[in-house]
C-alpha positions in Angstrom: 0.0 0.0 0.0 1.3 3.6 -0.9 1.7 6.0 2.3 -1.7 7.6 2.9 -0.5 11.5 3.1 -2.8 13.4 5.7 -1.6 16.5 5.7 0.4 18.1 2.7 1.1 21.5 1.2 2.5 22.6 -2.0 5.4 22.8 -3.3 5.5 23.0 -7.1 5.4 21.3 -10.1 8.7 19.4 -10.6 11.3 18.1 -12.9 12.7 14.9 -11.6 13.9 11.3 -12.6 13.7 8.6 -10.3 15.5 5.1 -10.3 14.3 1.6 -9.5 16.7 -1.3 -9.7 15.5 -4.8 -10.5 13.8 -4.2 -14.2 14.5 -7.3 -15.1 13.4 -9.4 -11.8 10.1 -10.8 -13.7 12.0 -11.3 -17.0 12.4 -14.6 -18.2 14.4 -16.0 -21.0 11.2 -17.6 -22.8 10.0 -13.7 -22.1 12.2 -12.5 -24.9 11.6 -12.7 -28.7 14.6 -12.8 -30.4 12.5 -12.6 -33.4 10.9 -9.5 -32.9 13.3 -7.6 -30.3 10.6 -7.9 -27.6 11.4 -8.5 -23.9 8.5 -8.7 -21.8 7.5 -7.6 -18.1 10.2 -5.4 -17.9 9.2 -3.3 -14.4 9.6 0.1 -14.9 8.1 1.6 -11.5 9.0 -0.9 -8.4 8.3 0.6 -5.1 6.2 3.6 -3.9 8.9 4.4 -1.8 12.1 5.6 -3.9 15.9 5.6 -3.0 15.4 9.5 -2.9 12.9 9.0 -0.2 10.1 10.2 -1.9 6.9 8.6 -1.7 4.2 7.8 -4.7 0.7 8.0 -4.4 -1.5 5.4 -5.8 -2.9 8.3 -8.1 0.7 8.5 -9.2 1.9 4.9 -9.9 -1.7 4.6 -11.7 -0.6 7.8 -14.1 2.6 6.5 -14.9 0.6 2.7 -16.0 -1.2 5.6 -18.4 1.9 7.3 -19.6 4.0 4.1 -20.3 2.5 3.5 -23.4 4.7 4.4 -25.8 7.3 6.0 -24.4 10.4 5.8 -25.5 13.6 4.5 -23.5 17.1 5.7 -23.7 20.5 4.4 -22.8 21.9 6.4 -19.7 21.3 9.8 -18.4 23.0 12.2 -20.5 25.7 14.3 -19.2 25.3 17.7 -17.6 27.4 19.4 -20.0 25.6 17.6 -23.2 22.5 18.5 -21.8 23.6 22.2 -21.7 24.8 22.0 -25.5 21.7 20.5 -26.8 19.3 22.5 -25.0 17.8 19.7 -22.7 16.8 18.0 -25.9 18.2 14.0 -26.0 20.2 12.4 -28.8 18.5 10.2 -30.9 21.9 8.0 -30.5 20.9 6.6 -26.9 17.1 5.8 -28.2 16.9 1.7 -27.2 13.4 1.4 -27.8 9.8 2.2 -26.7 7.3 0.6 -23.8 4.4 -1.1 -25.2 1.2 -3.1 -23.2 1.9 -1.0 -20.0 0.4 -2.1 -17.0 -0.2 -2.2 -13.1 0.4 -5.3 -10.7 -0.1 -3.8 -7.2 2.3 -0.8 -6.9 4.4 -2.1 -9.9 4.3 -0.7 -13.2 5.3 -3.2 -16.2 5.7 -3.4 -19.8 6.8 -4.8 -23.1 10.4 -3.3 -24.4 10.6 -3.1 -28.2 14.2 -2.6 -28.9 15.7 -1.2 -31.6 17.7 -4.4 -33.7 21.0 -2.7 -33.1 20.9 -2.6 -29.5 18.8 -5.6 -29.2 21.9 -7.8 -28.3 23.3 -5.5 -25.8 19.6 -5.4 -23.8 18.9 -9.1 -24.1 22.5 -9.9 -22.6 21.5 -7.3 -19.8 18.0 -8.7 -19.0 19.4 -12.4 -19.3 22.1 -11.2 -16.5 20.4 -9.0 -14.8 22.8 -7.2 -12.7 22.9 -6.1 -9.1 21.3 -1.8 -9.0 21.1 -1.8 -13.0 17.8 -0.5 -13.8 15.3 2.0 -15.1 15.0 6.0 -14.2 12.1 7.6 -15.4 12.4 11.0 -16.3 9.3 12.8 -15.3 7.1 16.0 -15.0 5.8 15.6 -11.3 3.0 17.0 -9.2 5.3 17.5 -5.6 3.6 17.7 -1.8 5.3 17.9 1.1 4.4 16.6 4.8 4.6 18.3 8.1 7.9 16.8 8.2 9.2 18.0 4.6 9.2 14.5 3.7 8.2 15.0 -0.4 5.7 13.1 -1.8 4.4 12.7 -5.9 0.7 13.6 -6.0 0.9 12.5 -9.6 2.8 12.7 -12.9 1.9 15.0 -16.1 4.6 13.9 -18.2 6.4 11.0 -18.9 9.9 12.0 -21.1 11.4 8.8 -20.9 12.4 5.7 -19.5 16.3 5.3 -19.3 18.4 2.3 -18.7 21.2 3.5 -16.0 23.6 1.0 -14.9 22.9 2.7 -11.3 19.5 3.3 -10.7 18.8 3.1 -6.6 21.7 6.4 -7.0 19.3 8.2 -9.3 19.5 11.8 -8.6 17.5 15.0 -9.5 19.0 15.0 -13.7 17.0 18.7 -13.9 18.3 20.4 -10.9 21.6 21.2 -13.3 19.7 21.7 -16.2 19.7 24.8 -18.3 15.9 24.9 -18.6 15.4 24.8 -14.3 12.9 26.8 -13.0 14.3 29.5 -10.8 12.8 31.4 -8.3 10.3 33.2 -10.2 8.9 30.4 -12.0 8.3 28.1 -8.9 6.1 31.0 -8.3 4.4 31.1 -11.7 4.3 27.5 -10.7 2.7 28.0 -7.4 0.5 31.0 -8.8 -0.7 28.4 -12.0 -2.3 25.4 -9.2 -4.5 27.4 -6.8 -7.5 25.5 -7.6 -6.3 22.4 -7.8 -4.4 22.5 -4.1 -7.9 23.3 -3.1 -9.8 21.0 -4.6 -7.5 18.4 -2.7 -7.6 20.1 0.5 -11.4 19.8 0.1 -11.6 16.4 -0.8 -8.6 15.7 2.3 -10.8 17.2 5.0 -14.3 16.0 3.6 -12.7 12.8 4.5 -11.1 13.7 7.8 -14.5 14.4 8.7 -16.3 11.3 7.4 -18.9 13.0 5.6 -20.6 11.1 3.2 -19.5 11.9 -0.7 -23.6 10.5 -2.0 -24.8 12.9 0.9 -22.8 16.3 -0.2 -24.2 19.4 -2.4 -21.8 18.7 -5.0 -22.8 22.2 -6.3 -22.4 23.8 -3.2 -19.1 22.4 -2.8 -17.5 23.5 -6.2 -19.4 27.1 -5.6 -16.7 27.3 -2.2 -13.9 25.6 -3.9 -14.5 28.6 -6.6 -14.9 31.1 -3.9 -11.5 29.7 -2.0 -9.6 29.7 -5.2 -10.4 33.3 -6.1 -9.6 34.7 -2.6 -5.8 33.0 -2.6 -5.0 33.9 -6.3 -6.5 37.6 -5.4 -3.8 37.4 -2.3 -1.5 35.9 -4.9 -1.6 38.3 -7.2 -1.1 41.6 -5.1 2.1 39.6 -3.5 3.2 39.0 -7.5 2.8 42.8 -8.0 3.9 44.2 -5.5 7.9 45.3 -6.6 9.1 46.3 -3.3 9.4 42.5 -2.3 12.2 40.5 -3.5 11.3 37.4 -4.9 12.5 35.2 -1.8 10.3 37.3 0.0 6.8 36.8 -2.7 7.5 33.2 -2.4 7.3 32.7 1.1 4.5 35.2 0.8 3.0 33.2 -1.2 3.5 29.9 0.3 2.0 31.4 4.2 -1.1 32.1 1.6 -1.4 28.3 0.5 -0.6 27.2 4.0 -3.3 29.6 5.6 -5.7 27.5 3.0 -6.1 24.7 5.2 -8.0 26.9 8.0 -10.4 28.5 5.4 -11.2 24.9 3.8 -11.6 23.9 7.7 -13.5 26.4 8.4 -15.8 26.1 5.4 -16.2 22.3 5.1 -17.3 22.7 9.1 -20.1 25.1 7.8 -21.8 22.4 5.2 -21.0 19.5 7.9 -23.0 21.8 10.7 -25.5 22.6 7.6 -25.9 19.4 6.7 -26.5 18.5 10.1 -29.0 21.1 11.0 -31.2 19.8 8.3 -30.8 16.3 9.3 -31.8 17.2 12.8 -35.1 19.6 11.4 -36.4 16.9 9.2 -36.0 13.8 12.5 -38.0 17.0 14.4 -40.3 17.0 11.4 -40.8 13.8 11.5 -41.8 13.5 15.0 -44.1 16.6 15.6 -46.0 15.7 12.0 -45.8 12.5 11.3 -48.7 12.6 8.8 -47.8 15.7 7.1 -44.2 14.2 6.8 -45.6 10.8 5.4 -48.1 12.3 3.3 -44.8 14.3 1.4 -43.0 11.7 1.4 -45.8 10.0 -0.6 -46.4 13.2 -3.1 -42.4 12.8 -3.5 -42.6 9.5 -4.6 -45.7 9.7 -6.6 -43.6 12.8 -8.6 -40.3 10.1 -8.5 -42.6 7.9 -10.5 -44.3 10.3 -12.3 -40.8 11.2 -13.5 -39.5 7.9 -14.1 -42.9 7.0 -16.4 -42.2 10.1 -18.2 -38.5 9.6 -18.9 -40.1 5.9 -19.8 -42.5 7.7 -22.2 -39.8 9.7 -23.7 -38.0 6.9 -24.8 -40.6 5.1 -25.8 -41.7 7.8 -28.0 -38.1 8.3 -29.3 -38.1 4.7 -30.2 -41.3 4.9 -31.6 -39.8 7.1 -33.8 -36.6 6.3 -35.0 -38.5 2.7 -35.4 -40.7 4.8 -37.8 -37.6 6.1 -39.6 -36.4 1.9 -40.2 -39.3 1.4 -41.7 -39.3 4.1 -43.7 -35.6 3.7 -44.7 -36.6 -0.1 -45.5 -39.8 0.6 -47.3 -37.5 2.7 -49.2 -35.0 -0.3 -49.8 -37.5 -2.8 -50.4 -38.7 -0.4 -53.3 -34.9 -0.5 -54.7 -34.7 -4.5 -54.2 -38.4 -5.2 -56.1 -36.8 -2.9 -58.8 -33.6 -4.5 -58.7 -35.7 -7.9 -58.7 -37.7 -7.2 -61.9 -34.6 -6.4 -63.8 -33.3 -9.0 -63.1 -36.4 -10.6 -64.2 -35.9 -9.1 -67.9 -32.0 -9.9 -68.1 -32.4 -13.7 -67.2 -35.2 -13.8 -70.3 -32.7 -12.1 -72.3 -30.2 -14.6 -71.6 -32.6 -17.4 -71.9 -33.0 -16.6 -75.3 -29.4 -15.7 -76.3 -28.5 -19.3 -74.9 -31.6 -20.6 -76.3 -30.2 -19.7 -79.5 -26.8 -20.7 -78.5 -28.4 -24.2 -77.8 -29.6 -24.5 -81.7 -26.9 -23.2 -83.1 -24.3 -26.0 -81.4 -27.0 -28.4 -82.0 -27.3 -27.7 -85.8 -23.6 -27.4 -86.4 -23.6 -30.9 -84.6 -25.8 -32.3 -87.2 -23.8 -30.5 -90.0 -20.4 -32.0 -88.7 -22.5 -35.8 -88.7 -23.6 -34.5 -92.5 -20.7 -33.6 -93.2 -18.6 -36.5 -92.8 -21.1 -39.2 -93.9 -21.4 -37.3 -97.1 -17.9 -37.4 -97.3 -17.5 -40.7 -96.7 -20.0 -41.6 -99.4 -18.3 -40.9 -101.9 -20.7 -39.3 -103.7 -20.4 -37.0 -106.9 -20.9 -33.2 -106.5 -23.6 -33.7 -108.6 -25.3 -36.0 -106.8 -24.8 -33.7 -103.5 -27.6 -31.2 -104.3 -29.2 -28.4 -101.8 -32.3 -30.4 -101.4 -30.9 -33.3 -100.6 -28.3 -31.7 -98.1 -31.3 -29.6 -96.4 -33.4 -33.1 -96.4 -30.4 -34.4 -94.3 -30.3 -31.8 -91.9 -34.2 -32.3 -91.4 -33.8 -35.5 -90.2 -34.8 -36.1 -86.4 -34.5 -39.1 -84.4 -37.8 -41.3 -84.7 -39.5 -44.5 -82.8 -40.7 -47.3 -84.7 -43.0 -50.2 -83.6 -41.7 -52.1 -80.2 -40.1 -48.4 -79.1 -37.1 -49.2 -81.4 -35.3 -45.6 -81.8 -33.9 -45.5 -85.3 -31.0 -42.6 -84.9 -30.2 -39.4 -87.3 -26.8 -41.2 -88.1 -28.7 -44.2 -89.3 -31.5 -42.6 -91.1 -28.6 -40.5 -93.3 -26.7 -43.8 -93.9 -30.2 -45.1 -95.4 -30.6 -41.5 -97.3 -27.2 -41.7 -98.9 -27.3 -45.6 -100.0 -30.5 -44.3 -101.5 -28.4 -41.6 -103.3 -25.9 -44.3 -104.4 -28.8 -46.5 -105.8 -30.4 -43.7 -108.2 -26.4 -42.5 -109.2 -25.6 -45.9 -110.4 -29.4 -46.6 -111.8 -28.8 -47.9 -115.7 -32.9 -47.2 -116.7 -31.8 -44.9 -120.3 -29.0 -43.2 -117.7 -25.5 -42.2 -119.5 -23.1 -43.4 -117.0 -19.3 -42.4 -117.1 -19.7 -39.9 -120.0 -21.4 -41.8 -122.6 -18.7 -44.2 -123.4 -19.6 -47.4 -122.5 -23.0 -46.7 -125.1 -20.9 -46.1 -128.0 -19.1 -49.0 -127.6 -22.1 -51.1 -127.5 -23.2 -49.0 -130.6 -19.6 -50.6 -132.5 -19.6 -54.1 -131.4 -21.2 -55.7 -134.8 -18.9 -53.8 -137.4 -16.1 -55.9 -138.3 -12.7 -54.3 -137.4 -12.2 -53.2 -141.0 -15.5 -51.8 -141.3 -15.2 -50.1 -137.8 -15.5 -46.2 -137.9 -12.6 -44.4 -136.6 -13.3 -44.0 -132.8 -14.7 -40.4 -132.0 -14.9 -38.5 -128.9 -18.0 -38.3 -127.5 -19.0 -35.2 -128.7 -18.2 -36.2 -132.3 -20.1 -39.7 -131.6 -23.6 -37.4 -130.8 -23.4 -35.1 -133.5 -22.7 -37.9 -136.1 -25.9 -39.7 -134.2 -27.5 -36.8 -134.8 -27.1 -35.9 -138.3 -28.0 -39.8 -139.0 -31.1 -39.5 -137.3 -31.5 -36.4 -139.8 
């Protein structure tokens, strides 16, 4: 548990880096990814008690879970003199690597370290080994109390610079206090001036608490209205001290700092006036009750009856509401049923289109089928040219597959088989036919003439126009 601060006061905000040794204590070697440059649960918060002696509030350890995330980590502090020449600002030289999947175990903060690849080596051999007061320092922007003892105390962190990896971390020391960008005198003023309200606010909520008043049973409202009312009489005070230029600046501050310790007797004084308040009207209503114990029931009832009078309105509200926006669904899906019957009917017409174009994709294949079966029995066949006519070719083509008696199927191929013999038959047909030219008939015409008596053999042409002129 973190050390439950009852009394504090002010300081400033603060530059500081704190060290914690044991990073690597919850590191193990199946922890880190070689592949990747990962080592896992590295701790970069340990204790809320630092080797400074300061002490961390839970509010504090739980910022610092929250500003993990990302940040970056560096290799060593860098020097006093470095820090001079570049301004506060690190080299990008000592970046290692940043903190991912920050989170809280008790007071412990712990992360994932992605390392860069070209000082993953040197880290892994450092978390493997894990050396005696090696560890991490953050470097951080710091909320600061102090106790009636001057024992300091972080209230909580703003920023979170970076995480460095110092081969001395319980030694850790203030890296700032040297730092050319310190805030003197004048700005731990500015500083003090800048969080009035909020050291009121906490000594509001401290001594609601001493008092053990009930935070569901407060006036909320009338709290902030004296927490306003506090704030604006210190920063008035604050302000004339600020201005006035016959004070030297040691002087304003502790001016300044007798205003914010003087707080704790107004907030004492004014939380006592709403406890007393509070307890006034607690005692008139148990008086109430007693001397009118029907009136006090009978308001009690009216207050209910308006409690559910609310409650069934807020009910009504919504249910209206919902009425509504159910309204505007329907609307929006009347809307997008329209589009999808639309969408639906032309549809519709594009699948009758493309029934049709396959329908005449269907006969085309099918008739340039039955041309290729044509085709090659007429081929086959063997037939003349003339013999191959239009008709005949288009009567082929008309031929369909057919069922005789007994459900015997006679096919296309056999019914163009019977077509084409058919063809053959009425080619080669002798009935007053000239077959291979005319020829063969004028040979028969010279068979009786002796060989001496035999006419001088004429062509065919010759043959029919001596015929002829006979006949003449």
């Amino acid at each position: 548990m973190t050390k439950k601060i009852k009394k504090i006061h002010l300081l400033k905000k603060k530059d500081l880096t704190e060290g914690f040794d044991d990073c690597f204590s919850e590191v193990s070697e199946a922890g880190i990814d070689s592949t990747n440059h990962l080592i896992k649960d590295v701790c970069l918060f340990g204790t809320p008690k630092s080797a400074n002696g300061r002490f961390y509030t839970d509010k504090a350890i739980t910022s610092i879970a929250t500003l993990a995330e990302g940040s970056k980590c560096y290799l060593d502090h860098p020097g006093k003199s470095e820090l001079k020449e570049r301004d506060g600002v690190r080299s990008v030289r000592d970046f290692a690597g940043v903190f991912q999947g920050a989170y809280q175990k008790g007071t412990k903060v712990f992360a994932n370290l992605k390392v860069r690849e070209a000082f993953f080596p040197l880290l892994q051999d450092i978390a493997v080994m894990s050396p005696k007061g090696m560890g991490l320092s953050i470097n951080a922007r710091v909320k600061v109390f102090s106790d009636g003892a001057g024992v300091e105390s972080v209230a909580d962190v703003d920023l979170l610079r970076s995480t460095d990896l110092v081969s001395s971390a319980a030694t850790t020391q203030n890296l700032w206090e040297s730092s050319p960008d310190i805030p003197d005198e004048e700005q731990e003023l500015n500083d003090l001036s800048e969080s009035v309200e909020d050291e009121v606010k906490d000594k509001f909520d401290t001594i609601i608490v001493e008092e053990g008043m009930i935070q569901n049973q407060l006036d909320n409202q009338k709290i902030r209205s004296e927490i306003d009312q506090v704030s604006w009489l210190a920063q008035d005070l604050i302000n004339k001290v600020l201005m006035d230029d016959k004070l030297s600046v040691a002087d304003k501050k502790k001016k300044v700092i007798s205003v914010f310790n003087d707080l704790d007797s107004e907030v004492q004084k004014r939380v006592k006036t709403i406890k007393e308040a509070m307890e006034d009207e607690q005692m008139d209503l148990n008086k109430l009750k007693a001397d009118h114990k029907d009136l006090v029931t009978a308001l009690l009832d009216e207050f209910k009856q308006a409690e559910e009078y609310k409650l069934l309105q807020s009910n009504l509200d919504k249910a209206t509401k919902d009425i509504e926006d159910l309204k505007l669904q329907l609307a929006d899906n009347e809307t997008a049923t329209k589009a999808k019957e639309t969408e639906i009917e032309d549809l519709k017409s594009q699948n009758v289109e493309l029934k049709a174009k396959l329908d005449e994709v269907e006969v085309s294949e099918k008739l340039a089928a039955k041309k290729a079966i044509v085709t090659k029995a007429l081929s086959e066949a063997k037939l003349p040219k003339e013999a191959i006519t239009d008709v005949f070719t288009e009567t082929l083509m008309n031929l369909e597959e057919k069922k005789v008696e007994d459900d015997k199927v006679i096919t296309v191929e056999e019914q163009i088989k019977t077509h084409i013999e058919d063809r053959k038959a009425l080619v080669n047909k002798d009935s007053g036919k000239i077959r291979n030219s005319g020829d063969e008939f004028i040979d028969k015409i010279t068979e009786s003439v002796s060989d001496e008596d035999k006419p001088e053999k004429k062509t065919t042409k010759e043959a029919s126009e001596s015929f002829l002129g006979d006949l003449k």
